[in-house]
C-alpha positions in Angstrom: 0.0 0.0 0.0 1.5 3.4 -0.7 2.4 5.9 2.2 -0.2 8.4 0.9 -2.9 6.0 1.7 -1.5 5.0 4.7 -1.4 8.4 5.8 -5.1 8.9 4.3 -6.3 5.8 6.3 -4.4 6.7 9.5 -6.0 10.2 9.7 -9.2 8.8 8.6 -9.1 6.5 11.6 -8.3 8.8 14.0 -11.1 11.1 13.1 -13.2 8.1 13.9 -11.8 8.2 17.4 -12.6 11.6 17.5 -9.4 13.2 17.5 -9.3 16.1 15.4 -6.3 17.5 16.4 -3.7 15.6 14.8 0.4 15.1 15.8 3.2 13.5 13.9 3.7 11.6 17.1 -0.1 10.3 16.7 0.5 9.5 13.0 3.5 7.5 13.2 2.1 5.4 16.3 -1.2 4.4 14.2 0.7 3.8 11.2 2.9 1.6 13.4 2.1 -1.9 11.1 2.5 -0.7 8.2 5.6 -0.6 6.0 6.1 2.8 5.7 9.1 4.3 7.3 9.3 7.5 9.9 10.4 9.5 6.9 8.0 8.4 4.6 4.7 9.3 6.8 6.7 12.5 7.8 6.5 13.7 4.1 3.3 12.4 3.4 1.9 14.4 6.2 3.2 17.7 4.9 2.1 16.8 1.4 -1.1 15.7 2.5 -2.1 18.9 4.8 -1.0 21.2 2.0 -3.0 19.0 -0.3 -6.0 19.4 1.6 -5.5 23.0 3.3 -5.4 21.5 6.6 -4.6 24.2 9.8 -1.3 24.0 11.8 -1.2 24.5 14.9 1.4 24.9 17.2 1.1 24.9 21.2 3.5 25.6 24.2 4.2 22.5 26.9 6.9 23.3 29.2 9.8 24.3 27.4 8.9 22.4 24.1 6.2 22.8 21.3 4.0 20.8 19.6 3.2 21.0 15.8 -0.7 19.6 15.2 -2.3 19.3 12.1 -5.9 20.2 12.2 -7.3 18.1 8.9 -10.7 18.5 7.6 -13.7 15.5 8.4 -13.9 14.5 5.3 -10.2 14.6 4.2 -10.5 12.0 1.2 -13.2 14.1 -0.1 -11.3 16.8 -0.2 -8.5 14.9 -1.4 -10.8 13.3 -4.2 -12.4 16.7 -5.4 -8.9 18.6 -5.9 -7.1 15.7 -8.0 -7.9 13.5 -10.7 -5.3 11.2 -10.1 -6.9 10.7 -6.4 -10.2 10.3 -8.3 -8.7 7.9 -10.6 -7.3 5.5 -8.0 -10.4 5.7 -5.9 -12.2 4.3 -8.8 -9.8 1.5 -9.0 -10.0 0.6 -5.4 -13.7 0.8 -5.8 -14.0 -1.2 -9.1 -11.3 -3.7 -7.1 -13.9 -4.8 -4.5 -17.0 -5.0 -6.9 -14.9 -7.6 -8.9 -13.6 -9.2 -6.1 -17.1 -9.6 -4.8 -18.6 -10.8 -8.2 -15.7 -13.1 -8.1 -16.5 -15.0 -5.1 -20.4 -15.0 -6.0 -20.0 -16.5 -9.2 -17.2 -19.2 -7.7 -19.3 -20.1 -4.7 -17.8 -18.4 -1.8 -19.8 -17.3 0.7 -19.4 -13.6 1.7 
């Protein structure tokens, strides 16, 4: 799977869990089974949030700061209606698991 979709899915599922606020930190934990490197999620969050105009925020704890990315709900969405490519793979993903399903129907598998 690539690292933009990891990215995509990782965000995705922490909106679920109702975190909207979003960390690097946060990111590279639920990504955590995947094989996609530190580096790899690192860019694909920056590419991501500037894909989808998502807010930074930055907050003061102790002596450090922390960076969060504030991502719209419906981030694919967003995703989807700024890029054809996005659009195109979505399709293919889609048209994936209506074959995949017919597949099994027709062969006898039970769903």
């Amino acid at each position: 799977m690539a690292a933009q979709e990891v990215v995509l899915r990782a965000v995705e599922g922490l909106h679920r869990q109702g975190v909207l606020r979003v960390t690097l930190g946060d990111l590279l934990l639920h990504c955590e089974g995947s094989k996609v490197s530190a580096s790899q999620v690192r860019e694909e969050v920056y590419l991501l949030a500037e894909s989808v105009s998502a807010a930074l925020e930055v907050s003061k704890s102790g002596a450090e700061f922390e960076v969060a990315f504030v991502f719209p709900r419906r981030c694919r969405g967003v995703l989807l209606r700024r890029s054809s490519a996005a659009r195109f793979r979505n399709a293919v993903r889609r048209s994936q698991l209506i074959a995949f399903s017919v597949f099994r129907i027709v062969f006898g598998g039970e769903r």
